[in-house]
C-alpha positions as CSV (number, residue, x, y, z in Angstrom):
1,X,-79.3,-26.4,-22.0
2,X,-80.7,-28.3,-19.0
3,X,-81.0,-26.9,-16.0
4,X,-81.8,-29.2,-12.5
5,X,-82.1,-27.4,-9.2
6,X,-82.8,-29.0,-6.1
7,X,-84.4,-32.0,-7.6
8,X,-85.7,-34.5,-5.5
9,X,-87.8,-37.4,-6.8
10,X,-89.6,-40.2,-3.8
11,X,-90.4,-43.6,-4.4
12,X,-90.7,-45.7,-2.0
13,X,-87.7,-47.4,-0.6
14,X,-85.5,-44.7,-2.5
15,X,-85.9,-41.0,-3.7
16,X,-83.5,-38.4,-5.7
17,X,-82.4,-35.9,-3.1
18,X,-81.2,-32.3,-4.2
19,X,-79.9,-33.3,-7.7
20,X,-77.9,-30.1,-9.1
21,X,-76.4,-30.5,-12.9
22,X,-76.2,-28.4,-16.0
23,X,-76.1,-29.6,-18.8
24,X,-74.3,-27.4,-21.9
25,X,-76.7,-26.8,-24.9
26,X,-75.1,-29.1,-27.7
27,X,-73.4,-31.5,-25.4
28,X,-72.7,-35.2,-25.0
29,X,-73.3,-35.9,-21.5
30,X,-72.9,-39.2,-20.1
31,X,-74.1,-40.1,-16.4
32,X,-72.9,-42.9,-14.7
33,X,-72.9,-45.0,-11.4
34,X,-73.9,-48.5,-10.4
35,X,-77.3,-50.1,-10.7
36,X,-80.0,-48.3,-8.6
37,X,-77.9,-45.1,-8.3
38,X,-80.9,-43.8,-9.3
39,X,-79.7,-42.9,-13.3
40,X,-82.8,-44.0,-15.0
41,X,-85.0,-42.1,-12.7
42,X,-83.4,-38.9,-13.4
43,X,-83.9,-39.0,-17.6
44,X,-87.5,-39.9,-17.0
45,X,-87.7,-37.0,-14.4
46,X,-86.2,-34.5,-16.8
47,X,-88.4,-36.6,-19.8
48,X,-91.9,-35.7,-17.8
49,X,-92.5,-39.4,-16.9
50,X,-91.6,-39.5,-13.2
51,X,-93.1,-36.7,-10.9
52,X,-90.9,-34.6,-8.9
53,X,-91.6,-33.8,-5.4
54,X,-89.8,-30.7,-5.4
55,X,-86.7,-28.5,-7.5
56,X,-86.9,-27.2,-10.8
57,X,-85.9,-28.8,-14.1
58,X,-85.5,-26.1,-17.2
59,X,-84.6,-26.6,-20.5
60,X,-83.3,-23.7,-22.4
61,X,-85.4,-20.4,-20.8
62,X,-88.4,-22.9,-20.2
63,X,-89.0,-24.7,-16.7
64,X,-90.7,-28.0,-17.6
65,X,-91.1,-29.3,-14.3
66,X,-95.0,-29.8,-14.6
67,X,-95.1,-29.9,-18.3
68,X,-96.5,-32.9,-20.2
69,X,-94.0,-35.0,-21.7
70,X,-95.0,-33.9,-25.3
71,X,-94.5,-30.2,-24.8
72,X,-90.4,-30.6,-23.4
73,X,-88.9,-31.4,-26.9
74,X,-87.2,-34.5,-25.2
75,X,-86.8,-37.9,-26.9
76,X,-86.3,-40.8,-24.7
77,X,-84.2,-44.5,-26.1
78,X,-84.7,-47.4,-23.4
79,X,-82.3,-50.3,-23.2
80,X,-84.8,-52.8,-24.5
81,X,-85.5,-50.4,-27.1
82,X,-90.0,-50.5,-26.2
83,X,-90.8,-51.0,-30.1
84,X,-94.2,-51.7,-31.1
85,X,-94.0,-55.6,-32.4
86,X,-97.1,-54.6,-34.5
87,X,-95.7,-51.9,-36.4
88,X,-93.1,-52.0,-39.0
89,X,-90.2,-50.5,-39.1
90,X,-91.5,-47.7,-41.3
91,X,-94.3,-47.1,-38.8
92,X,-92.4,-47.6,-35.4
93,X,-90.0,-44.6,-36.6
94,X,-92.9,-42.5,-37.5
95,X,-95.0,-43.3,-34.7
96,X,-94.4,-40.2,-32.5
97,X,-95.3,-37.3,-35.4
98,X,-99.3,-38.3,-34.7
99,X,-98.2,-36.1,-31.5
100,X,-95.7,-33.5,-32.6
101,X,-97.2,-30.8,-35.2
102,X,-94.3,-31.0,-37.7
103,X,-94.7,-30.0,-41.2
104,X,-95.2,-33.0,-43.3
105,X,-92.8,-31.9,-45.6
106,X,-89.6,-31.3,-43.4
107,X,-90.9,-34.7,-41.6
108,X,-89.9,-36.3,-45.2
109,X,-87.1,-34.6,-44.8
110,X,-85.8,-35.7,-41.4
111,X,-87.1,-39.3,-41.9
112,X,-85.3,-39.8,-45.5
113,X,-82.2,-38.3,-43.7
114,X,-82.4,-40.4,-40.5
115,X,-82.8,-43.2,-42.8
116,X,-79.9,-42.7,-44.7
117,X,-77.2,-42.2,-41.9
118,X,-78.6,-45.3,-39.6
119,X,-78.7,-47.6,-42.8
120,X,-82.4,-48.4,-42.5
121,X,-83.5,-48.4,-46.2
122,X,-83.9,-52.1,-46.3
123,X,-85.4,-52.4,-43.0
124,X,-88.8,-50.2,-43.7
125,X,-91.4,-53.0,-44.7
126,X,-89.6,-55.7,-41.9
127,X,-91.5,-56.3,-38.8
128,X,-89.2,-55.4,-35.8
129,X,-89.4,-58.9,-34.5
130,X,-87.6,-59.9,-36.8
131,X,-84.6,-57.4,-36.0
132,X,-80.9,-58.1,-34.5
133,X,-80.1,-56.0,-31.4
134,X,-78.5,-53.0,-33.2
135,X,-81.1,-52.8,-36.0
136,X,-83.6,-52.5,-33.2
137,X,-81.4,-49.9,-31.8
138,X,-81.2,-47.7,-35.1
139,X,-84.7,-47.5,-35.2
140,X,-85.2,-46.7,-31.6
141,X,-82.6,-43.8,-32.1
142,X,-84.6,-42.6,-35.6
143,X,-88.2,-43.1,-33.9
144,X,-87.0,-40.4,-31.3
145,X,-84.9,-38.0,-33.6
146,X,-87.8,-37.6,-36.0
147,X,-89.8,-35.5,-33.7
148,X,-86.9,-33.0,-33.7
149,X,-85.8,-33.1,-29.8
150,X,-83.4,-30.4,-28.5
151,X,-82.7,-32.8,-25.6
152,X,-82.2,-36.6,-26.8
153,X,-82.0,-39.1,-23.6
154,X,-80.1,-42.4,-23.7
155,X,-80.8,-45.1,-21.3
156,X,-78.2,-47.5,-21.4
157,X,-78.4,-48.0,-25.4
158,X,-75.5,-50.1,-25.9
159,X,-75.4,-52.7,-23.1
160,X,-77.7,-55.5,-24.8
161,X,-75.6,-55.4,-28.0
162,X,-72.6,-57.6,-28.9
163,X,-69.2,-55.9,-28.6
164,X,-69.4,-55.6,-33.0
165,X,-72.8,-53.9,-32.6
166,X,-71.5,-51.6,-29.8
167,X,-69.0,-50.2,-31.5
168,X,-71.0,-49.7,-34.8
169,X,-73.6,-48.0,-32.6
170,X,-71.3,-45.8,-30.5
171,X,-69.7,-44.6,-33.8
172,X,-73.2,-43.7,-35.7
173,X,-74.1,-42.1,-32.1
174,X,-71.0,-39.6,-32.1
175,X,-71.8,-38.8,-35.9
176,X,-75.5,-37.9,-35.3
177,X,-74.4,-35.9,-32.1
178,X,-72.1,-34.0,-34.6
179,X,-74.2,-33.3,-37.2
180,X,-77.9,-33.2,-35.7
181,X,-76.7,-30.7,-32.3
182,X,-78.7,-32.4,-30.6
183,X,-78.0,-31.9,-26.9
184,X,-77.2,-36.1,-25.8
185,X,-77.3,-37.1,-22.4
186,X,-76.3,-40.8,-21.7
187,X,-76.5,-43.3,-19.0
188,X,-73.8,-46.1,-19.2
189,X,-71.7,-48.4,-17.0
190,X,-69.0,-48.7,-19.7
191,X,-66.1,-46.6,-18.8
192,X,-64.9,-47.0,-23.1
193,X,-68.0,-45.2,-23.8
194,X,-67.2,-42.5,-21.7
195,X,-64.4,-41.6,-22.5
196,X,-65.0,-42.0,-26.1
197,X,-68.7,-40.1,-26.9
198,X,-68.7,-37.3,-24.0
199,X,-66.5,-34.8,-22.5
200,X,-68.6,-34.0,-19.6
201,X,-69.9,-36.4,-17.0
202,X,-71.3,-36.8,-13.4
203,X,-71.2,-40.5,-11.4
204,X,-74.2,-41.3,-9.3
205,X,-74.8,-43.1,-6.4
206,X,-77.7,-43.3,-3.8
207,X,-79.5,-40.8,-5.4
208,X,-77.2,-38.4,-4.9
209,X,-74.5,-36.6,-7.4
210,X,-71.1,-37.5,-6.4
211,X,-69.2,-35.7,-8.8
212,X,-69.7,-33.4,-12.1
213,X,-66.8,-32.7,-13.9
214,X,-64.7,-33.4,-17.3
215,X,-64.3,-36.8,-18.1
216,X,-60.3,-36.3,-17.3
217,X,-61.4,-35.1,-14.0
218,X,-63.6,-37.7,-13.1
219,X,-61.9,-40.5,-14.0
220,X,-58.1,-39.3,-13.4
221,X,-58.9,-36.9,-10.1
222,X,-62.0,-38.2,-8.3
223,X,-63.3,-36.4,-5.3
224,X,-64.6,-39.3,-3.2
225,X,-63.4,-42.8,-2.6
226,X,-66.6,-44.2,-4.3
227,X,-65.5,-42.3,-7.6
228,X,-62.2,-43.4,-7.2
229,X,-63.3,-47.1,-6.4
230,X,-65.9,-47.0,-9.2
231,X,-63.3,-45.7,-12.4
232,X,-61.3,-47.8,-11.4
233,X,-58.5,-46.9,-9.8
234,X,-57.9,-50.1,-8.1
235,X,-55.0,-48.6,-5.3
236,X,-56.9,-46.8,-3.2
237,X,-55.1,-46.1,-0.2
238,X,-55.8,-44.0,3.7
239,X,-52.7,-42.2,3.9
240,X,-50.9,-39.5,6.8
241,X,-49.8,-36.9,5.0
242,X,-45.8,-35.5,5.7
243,X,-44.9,-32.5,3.7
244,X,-45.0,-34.1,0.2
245,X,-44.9,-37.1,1.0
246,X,-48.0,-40.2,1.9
247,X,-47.6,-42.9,4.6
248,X,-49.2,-46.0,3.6
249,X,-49.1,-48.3,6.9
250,X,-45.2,-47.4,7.3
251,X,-44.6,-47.1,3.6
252,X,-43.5,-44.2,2.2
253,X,-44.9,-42.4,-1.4
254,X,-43.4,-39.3,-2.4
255,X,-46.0,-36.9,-3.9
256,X,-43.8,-34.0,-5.9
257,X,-46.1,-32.0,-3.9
258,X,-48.0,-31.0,-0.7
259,X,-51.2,-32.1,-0.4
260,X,-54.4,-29.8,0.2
261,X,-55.3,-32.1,3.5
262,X,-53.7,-33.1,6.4
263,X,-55.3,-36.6,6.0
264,X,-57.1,-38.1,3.5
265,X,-56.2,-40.8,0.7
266,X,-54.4,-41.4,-2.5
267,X,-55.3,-43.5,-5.1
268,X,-52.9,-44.9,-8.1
269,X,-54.8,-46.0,-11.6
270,X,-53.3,-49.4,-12.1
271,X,-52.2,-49.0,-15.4
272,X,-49.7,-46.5,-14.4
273,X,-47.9,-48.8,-12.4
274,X,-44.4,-50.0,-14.5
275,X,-43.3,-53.7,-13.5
276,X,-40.0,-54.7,-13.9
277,X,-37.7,-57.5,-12.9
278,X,-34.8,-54.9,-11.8
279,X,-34.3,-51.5,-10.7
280,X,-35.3,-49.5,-13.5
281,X,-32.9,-47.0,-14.5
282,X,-36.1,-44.1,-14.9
283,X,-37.2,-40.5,-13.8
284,X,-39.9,-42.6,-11.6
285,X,-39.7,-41.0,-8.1
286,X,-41.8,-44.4,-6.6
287,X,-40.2,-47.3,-7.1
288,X,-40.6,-50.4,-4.7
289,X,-39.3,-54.2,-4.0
290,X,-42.5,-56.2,-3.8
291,X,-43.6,-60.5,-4.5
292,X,-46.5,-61.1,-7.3
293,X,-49.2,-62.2,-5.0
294,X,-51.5,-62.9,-8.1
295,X,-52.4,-62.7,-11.6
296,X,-55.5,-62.4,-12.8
297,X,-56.6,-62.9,-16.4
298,X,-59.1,-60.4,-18.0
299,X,-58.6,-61.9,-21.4
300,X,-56.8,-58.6,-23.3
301,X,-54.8,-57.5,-19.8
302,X,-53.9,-58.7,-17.0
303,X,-53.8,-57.5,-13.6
304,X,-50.7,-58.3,-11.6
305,X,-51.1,-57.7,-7.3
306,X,-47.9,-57.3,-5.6
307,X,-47.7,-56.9,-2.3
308,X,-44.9,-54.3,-1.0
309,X,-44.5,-54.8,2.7
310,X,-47.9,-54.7,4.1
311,X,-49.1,-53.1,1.3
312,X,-51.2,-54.4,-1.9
313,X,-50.9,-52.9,-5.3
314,X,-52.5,-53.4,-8.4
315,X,-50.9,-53.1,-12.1
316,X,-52.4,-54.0,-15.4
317,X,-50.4,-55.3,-18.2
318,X,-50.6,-56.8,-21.3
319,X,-50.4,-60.6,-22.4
320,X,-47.1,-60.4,-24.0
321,X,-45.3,-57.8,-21.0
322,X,-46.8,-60.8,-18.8
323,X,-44.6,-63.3,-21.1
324,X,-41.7,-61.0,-21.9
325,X,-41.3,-60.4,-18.1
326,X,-41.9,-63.9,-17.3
327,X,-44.2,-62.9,-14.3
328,X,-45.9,-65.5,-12.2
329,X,-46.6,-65.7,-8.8
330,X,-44.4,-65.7,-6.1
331,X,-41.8,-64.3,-7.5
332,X,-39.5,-61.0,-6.6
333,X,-41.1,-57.7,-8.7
334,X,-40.1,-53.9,-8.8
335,X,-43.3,-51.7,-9.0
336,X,-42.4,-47.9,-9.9
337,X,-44.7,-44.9,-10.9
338,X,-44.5,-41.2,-11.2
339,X,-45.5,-38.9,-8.5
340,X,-47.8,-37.0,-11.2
341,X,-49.8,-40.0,-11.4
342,X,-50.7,-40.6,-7.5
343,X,-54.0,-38.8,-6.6
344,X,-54.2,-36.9,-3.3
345,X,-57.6,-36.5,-1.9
């Protein structure tokens, strides 16, 4: 388990300020936020290789906050992977027991294993220069699992490699989290990888923790219009409140529900949004005339802006509802979506 109380880390022109999180022993954890959020200062804070200013960082019954980075059983994979170009691959993964008083024997044994389920066999002898992006990453991941952390830290591992490589990776990552239990903690941007490898989660921003939750919770009940801006949910809305219903510059979205505030916002994930060309004859307690105001093409979706009175929403669909539909701008639309999937907050 890892344990951060109070944190707070100073550089100059930006510092961590009271960082609480827990991580569960065993866990995939993935933290996330937009560059300079302050992510990557926070794994080499808990890794030994940032000072803190003041807090406490324990893992398991230990606090490590002064330790050396060698005593804190904590592996460390960058983005550019930081493998020595001198070293083969053979040496780069064994690099780290000079420092770490394994027996030589179970080393063997951890090595031949890590080996065998990142497919490095035929990589041993090769210089690393001479690697693609996600053999450099395998060996990266081996060269910090063979010293046997309890706490492996993942900077961004996946964002240099081609979409084939990244899924490759991601899949061999979830495999050695199940079988190593190896506690995983994991900075990305990618919301797929989220939602795939962890099940806990906290978004970043300004060196401060916005929000710690499940990944359902984060990304489906945000508690800040940064979280809700930054999963995605593109309809972000300041609403009145009116019994259970919102009021969206005159427009009117029923809620099933009364809301916990008096005044706040909603937010819509634009993939709940249905479009259709009539009424639709459906449970939806939403649904609205409105004009496509544009389409925009993100190659496998497309997201479809309507404006409904004086408001703008957002929907995604795919090529062929786009087609089917025959959407284009200008015309007449019917937006409709349920009141379970409108977020009050």
């Amino acid at each position: 388990m890892i344990r951060i109380e109070d944190l707070s880390v100073t550089f100059t022109g930006f510092s961590l300020s009271d960082i609480n999180l827990t991580v569960d022993e065993g866990s995939f954890f993935i933290l996330m936020g937009p560059t300079g959020a302050g992510k990557t200062v926070l794994l080499e804070a808990i890794a030994g290789l940032t000072p803190v200013k003041k807090g406490a960082i324990t893992i398991g019954t230990t606090n490590v906050t002064h330790m050396p980075p060698e005593k804190r059983g904590v592996g460390i994979v960058y983005q550019d992977y930081a493998l020595f170009d001198h070293l083969d691959v053979r040496q780069n993964i064994t690099f780290g027991l000079r420092y770490h008083p394994i027996d030589a024997e179970r080393a063997q044994r951890t090595f031949d294993r890590l080996v065998e389920e990142l497919d490095l066999a035929h990589l041993l002898k090769r210089s690393t220069e001479n690697l693609s992006g996600g053999e450099k990453q395998r060996v990266a991941l081996a060269r910090a699992l063979i010293v046997e952390p309890t706490i492996l830290l993942l900077d961004e591992p996946l964002s240099a490699l081609d979409p084939t490589f990244r899924e490759d990776i991601r899949r061999g990552l979830k495999r050695l989290h199940r079988e190593l239990g190896v506690t995983f903690l994991m900075v990305t941007h990618d919301f797929v990888e989220a939602l795939s490898l962890a099940d806990r989660g906290a978004v970043m921003h300004g060196g401060h923790i916005e929000q710690v939750g499940t990944m359902e919770d984060i990304f489906q009940r945000p508690v800040s219009t940064f979280v809700a801006d930054f999963v995605g949910m593109k309809n972000l809305f300041r609403a009145r409140f009116r019994d259970t219903q919102a009021v969206i510059d005159g427009l009117t979205i029923e809620l099933g529900r009364k809301p916990e505030n008096g005044t706040g916002f909603i937010a819509i994930r634009p993939e709940d949004i249905v479009l259709s060309r009539e009424r639709p004859l459906s449970s939806m307690r939403n649904t609205h005339a409105g004009r496509v105001k544009a389409i925009v093409d993100h190659g496998m979706y497309y997201e479809v802006v309507v404006d409904v009175d004086t408001v703008t929403f957002v929907a995604l669909i795919t090529k062929r509802s786009l087609v089917e539909l025959d959407i284009h701008e200008g015309i007449p639309i019917i937006i409709a979506f349920k009141a379970t999937a409108i977020h009050s907050f």
